[in-house]
N, C-alpha and C positions, 0 to 999 in steps of 0.2 A: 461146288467148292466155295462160290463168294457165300452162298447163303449159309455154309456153317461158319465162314470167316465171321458175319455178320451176328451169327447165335451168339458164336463165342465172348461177342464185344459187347451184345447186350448182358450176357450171364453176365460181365465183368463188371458191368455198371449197375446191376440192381442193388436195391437200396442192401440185402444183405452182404455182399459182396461188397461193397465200398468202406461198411464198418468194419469189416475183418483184416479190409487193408491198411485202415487208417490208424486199427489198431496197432496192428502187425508193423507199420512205419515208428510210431511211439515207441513201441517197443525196441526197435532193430537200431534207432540213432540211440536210447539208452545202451543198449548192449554194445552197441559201437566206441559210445565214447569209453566207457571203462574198460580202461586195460587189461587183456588177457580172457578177456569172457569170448567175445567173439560170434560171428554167424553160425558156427557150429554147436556152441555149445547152447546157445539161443534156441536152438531150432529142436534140439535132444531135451529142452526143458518145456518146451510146448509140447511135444508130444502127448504126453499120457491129457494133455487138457481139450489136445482137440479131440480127443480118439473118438467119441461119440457124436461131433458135430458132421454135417454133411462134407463128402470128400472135396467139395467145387469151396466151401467156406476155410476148411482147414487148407487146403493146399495155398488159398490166395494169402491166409494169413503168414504160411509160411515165407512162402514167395515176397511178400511186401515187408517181411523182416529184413530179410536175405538180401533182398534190394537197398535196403537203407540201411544195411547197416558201415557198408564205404563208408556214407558220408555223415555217419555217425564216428567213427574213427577217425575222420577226418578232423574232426573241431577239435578235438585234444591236442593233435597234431600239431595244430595252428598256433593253439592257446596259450599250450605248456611245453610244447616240442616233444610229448609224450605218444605215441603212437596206440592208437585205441585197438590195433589190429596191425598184423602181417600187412596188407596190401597201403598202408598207411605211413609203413617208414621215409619214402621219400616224398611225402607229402611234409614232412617236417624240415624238408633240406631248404625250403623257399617261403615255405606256410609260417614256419615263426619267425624267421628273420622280417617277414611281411608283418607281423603282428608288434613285433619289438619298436617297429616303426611307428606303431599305432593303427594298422590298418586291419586288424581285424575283422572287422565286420567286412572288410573289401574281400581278403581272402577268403572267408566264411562263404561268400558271396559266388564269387570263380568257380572254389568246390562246388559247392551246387550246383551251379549250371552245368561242370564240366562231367560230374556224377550222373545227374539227369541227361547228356546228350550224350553221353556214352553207354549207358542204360537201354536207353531207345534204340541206339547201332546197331547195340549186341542181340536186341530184341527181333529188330526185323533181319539179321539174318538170320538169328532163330526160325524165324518164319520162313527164311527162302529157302534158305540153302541147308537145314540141319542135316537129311538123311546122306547129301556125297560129302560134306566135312565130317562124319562119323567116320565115314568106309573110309577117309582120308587119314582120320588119326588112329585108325586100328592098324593101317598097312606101317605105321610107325615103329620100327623095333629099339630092340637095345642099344645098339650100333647109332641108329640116329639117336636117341636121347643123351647119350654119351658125350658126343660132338656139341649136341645143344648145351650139355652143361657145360661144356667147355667154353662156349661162346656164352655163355652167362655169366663165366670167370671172368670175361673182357669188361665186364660192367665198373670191373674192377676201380680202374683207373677212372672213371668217372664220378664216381663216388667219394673216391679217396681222397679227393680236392686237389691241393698244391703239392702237398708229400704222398706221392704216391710211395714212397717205402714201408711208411707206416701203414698206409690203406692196405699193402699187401700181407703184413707181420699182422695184421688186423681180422684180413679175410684168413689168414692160416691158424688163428687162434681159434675162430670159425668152424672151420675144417675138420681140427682139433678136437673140440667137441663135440661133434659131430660122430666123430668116430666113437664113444661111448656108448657101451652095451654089447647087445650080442653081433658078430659079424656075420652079416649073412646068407654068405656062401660057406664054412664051414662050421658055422655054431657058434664058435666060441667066445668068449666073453670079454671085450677088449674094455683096460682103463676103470672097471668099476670101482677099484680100490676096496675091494673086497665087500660091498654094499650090496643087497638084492634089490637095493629101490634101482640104481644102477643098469640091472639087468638087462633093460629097454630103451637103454637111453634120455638122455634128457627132453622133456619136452618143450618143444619150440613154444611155444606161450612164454612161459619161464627164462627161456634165455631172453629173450625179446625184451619183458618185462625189467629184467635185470640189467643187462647190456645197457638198453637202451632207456628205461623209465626213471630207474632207482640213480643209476649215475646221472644224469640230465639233473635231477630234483636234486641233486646234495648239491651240485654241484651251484644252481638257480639258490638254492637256500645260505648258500656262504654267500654270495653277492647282492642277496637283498632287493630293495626298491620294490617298481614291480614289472611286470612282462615288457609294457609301454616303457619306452626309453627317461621320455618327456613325463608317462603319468596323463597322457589327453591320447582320444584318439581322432582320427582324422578319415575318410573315406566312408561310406557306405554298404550295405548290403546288396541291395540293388545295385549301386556304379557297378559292384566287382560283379554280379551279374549279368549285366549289359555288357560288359568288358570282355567277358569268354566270348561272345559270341562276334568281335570282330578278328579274333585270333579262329576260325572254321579249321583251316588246315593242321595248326597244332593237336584241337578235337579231333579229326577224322582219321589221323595218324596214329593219333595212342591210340584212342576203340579200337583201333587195325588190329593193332601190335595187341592188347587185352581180348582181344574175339580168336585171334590163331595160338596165339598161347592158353588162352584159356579152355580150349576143345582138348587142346591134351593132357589126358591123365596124368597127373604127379610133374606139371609143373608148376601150377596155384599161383596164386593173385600176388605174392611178392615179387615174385620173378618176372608177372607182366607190369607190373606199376614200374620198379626197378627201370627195366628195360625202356619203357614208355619215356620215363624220367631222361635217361642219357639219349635217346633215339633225339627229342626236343633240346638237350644241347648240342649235340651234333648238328642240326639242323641252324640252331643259330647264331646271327651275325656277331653275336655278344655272350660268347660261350662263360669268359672269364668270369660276369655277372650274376651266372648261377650261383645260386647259396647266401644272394643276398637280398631277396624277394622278388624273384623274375614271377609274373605273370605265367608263363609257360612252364614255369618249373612246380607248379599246382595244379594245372591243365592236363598235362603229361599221365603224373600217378594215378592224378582222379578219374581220370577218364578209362584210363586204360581197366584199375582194378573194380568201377561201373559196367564195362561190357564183357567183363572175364566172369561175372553172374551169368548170363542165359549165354552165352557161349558152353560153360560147364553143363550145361541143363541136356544141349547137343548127345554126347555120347550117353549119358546119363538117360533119358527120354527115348533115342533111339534104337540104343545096345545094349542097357540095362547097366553099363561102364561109368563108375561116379569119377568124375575127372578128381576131384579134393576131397578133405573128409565131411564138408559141408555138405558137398554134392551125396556123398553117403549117406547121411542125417536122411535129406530129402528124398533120397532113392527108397529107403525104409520105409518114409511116409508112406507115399506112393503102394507097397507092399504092404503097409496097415490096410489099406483104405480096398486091397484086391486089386490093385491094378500092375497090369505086366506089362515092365517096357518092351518097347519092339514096335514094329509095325502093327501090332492089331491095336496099341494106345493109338495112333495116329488114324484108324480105321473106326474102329468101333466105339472109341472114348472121344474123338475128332474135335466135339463141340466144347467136352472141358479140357484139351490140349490145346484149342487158340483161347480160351478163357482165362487157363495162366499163362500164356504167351501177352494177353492184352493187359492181363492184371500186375506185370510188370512192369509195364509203361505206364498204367494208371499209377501206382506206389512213386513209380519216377516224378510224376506231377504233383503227388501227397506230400515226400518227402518235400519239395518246393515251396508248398504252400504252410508246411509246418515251419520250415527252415526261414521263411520270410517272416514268420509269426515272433519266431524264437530267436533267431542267430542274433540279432541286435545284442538281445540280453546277457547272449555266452559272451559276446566280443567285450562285455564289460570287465570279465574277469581278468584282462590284461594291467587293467589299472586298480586292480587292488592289493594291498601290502603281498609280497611272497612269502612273509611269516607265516599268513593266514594259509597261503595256498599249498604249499609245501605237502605242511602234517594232512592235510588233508586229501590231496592226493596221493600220497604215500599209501594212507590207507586204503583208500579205494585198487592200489596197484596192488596191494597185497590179499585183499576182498578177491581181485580177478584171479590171483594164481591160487587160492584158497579152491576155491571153483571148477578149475579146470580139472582136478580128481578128486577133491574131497581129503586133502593129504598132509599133513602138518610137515611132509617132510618136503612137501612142493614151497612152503614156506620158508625153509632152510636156503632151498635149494637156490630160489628169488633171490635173498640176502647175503650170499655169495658171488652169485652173479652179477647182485648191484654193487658190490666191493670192488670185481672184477671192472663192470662199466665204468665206475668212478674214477676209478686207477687211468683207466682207457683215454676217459677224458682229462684227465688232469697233464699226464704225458701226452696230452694232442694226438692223440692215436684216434682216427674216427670210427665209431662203434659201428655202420652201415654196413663196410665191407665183410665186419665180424658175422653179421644177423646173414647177407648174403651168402658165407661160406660155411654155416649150419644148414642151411636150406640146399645148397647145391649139394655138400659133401655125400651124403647117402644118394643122391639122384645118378652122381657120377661113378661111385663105389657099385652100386647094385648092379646100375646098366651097362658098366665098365665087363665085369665079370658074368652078368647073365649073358651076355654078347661072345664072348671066349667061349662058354659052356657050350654053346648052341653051335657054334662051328670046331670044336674040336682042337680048343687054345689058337686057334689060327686069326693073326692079327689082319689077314685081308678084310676079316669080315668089316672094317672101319671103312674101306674103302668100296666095297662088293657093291654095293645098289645105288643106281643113277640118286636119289636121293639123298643119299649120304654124302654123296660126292658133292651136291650143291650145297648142301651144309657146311663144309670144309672152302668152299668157293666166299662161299658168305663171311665163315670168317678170317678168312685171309680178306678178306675184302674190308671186312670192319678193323683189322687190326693194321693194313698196308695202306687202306683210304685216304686217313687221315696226311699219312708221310709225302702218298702223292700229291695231293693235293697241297702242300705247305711248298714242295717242291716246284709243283707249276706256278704259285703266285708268286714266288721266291723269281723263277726265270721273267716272267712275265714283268715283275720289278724293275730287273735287270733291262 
C-alpha cells in the first residue's frame, strides 16, 4: 500500500504533471473570479482539449482547476462584493466589508490560507476514509435529505442580519423562483408565463448573478469613490495569511462541516460555505460583529467550500454517484479516458487514484504560490475610481451568464433578476437568504415527495429511520440552542 501511496506522489510531482497543474490553477482562479462561469463550466470547456493528452496529465489539470477555482471566486467576493461562484456568497458577508476597510490584500490573504487548509482536510480523508462515507451517503434517502433542507432553512436567520423579517420575505422570493418550470412529480409546468425557455427553470448561475452581482454594482455605482473607504490600504497578504492559521479550530470546523456536506449528492458547495459561515457565528463570543469584517467570517466559507472539492470526488470515485454538476463534468472525464469508478479504479488504476488525490494538495500549494505572486495586485482594485470598475465588471457578469448556455435569453434573464437584486437592496432586503431558497427550494420539493411516493403517502416515513430521527434532534437542537442557552446566562446573571 505505502509503495503505491508513494508512486502516486511521485507521478504527482514530475515535471509533466506540475505544468498541467499550474496550468489548470491559472486557469480555475480566472474562471473563479468571473462571475457565473464556474468549475463546471471550466472543466466541460477543457474537455475536447485534453481528450488526447494522457489520462494522469488531463485528470491533474482538471483537478487543479476544480481546486482553485474557490479561491478564484473568492477575490471578487472580497473586492467587489460580487460572488465569482455559488460556494462564494458568504465569503462577501465579511470579505468586503474587510476590503472597504482597506484590508484587502489581508482578506485575499485568510482566503488562501483558509482555501488551501481546507483543500488538504478534504484531501486526506479522501484518502482515509472515502469507501465507508460513500456506503454512508448512499444509505441517505429522501426522508433525510428533506429534514436537511429544512435545517438549511435555519441558516435563515443568520444571514438575514438584524431584520430577520425581510431575510425571510427574501428567502421566500427564493423559493419562489425556484418553483419555475416543470414540477417534478407530476410534469407539469409551473409559472412559465407561457415561455419554453421557462420550461426548466431558471438557472442558478443567473439568479446568483442577478440577485446578487448586478444589484451590488448599481447599487456601488450610484455611490461612487472607490471600494477603500479612505482610498489607502492598510494590512498585507501574508499578515492575513499568517492570521488563519492562529484561528486552527474555526479551519478544522468548517472543512468538517464542507467534507459531510459535500459527500452528499445535491447538496453542493453553497449550502456548505453557507452553513460553515453561521456554524463560526454561532461559535463566537462576538456574533454581533459578523458582517463587518470578522476574520472567521472568511475562514468559515472559504474553508468549508475548499474541502467540499475531494469530498465530492468520494461518491463520485467510489460509486460512480457525482455529488454536483462539477462532480459530473469530472465523472465524464474519467469515462473519456476508460475508466470505471468502483472499486476496481481504487484496485487496478491505484497509482493514478492517489496521484489525483496528491495532485490536489499539490494545486492547494500552486494556487498559494500564484496568489502570493498576484493577490497584492488584485487588492489594488479597491482603490480605484468605481466609475472605472462598475462598466466593467458588469460586463464581465454578463460574459459569465452569456456562457453558461450560449443564450441571449440567459442575458434577458440576468437583467431582470439584477432589477429584481437592486430593488432587494435598495428596500434593505438582503439578497443571501434569497440565493439560499433557490438552492434549497427544489432539494426540499423533490425529496419532500420522492419520500411520500416511496412509502405510500405515509408521513411516518420523516420519522421511520434512527437516522432521520437525529436529524430532527439536531435541529431542534440548532433552533432551541440558542434560547437555552441565553436562558442559562440570563439565570446565571441573576
Amino acid at each position: 500500500m505505502s509503495s503505491v501511496v508513494l508512486q502516486g506522489l511521485v507521478s504527482a510531482l514530475a515535471p509533466s504533471s506540475l505544468v498541467a497543474v499550474f496550468i489548470g490553477v491559472f486557469v480555475g482562479i480566472v474562471v473563479g473570479i468571473v462571475p457565473g462561469i464556474g468549475a463546471g463550466v471550466g472543466l466541460s470547456l477543457l474537455l475536447p482539449i485534453i481528450f488526447n493528452t494522457p489520462p494522469l496529465i488531463g485528470l491533474m489539470l482538471l483537478l487543479a482547476l476544480w481546486a482553485s477555482d474557490g479561491y478564484g471566486a473568492s477575490i471578487s467576493s472580497i473586492l467587489l462584493n460580487v460572488p465569482g461562484g455559488a460556494g462564494a456568497v458568504a465569503t462577501c458577508f465579511d470579505g468586503h466589508p474587510m476590503a472597504q476597510q482597506g484590508k484587502a490584500g489581508q482578506a485575499i490573504g485568510i482566503s488562501m490560507a483558509a482555501s488551501m487548509i481546507g483543500g488538504i482536510i478534504g484531501t486526506i480523508v479522501l484518502m482515509l476514509a472515502a469507501p465507508p462515507l460513500a456506503r454512508l451517503a448512499v444509505k441517505i434517502g429522501p426522508a433525510e435529505y428533506t429534514v436537511m433542507a429544512i435545517l438549511g432553512l435555519t441558516l435563515i436567520g443568520g444571514l438575514a442580519g438584524k431584520n430577520r423579517v425581510k431575510g425571510l420575505i427574501s428567502a421566500l422570493i427564493g423559493l419562489m423562483v425556484s418553483f419555475i418550470g416543470y414540477d417534478l412529480t407530476t410534469g407539469f409546468v409551473r409559472y412559465n408565463f407561457g415561455s419554453q425557455y421557462l420550461f426548466d427553470g431558471v438557472e442558478f448561475e443567473l439568479v446568483l448573478i442577478g440577485f446578487f452581482a448586478i444589484g451590488e454594482l448599481m447599487e456601488a455605482g450610484e455611490e461612487g469613490g472607490t471600494v477603500a473607504e479612505f482610498g489607502k490600504m492598510s494590512g498585507t497578504v501574508l499578515g492575513g495569511f499568517v492570521e488563519t492559521f492562529k484561528r486552527p479550530l474555526a479551519t478544522i470546523r468548517s472543512s468538517l462541516v464542507g467534507i459531510v456536506l459535500g459527500v452528499l449528492p445535491g447538496i453542493g458547495i453553497t449550502i456548505s460555505s453557507m452553513a460553515a459561515y453561521d456554524l463560526e457565528k454561532r461559535f463566537s463570543k462576538t456574533p454581533e460583529k459578523f458582517g463587518e469584517g470578522m476574520v472567521e467570517g472568511i475562514i468559515g466559507p472559504e474553508a468549508a467550500n475548499n474541502s467540499c472539492q475531494p469530498a465530492a470526488l468520494i461518491p463520485t470515485l467510489t460509486l460512480g454517484i457525482p455529488a454536483g454538476s462539477t462532480s459530473a463534468v469530472f465523472l465524464g472525464a474519467l469515462i473519456m479516458y476508460g475508466l470505471t469508478p468502483g472499486i476496481d479504479l481504487f484496485t487496478n488504476k491505484a497509482p493514478l487514484v492517489w496521484a489525483m488525490m496528491w495532485g490536489i494538495i499539490v494545486a492547494s500549494f500552486a494556487y498559494v504560490l500564484v496568489g502570493l505572486i498576484f493577490a497584492k495586485h488584485f487588492a489594488k482594485i479597491t482603490i480605484l475610481p468605481i466609475e472605472y470598475l462598475v462598466p466593467c465588471t458588469l460586463v464581465t457578469c454578463f460574459i459569465g451568464a452569456f456562457v453558461t448556455s450560449n443564450s441571449y435569453y440567459d442575458l434577458v434573464t440576468v437583467l431582470i433578476f439584477g432589477i429584481m437584486g437592486y430593488a432587494l437592496t435598495l428596500l434593505k432586503y438582503p439578497p443571501a437568504p434569497a440565493i439560499l431558497g433557490v438552492v434549497l427550494g427544489p432539494i426540499l420539493e423533490k425529496n419532500y415527495f420522492r419520500a411520500l411516493l416511496i412509502s405510500d403517502g405515509s408521513h411516518y416515513t420523516f420519522i421511520a429511520s434512527p437516522l432521520v430521527r437525529v436529524l430532527w434532534g439536531v435541529l431542534l437542537l440548532v433552533v432551541l440552542g440558542p434560547v437555552i442557552v441565553k436562558k442559562i446566562k440570563g439565570g446565571q446573571t441573576k
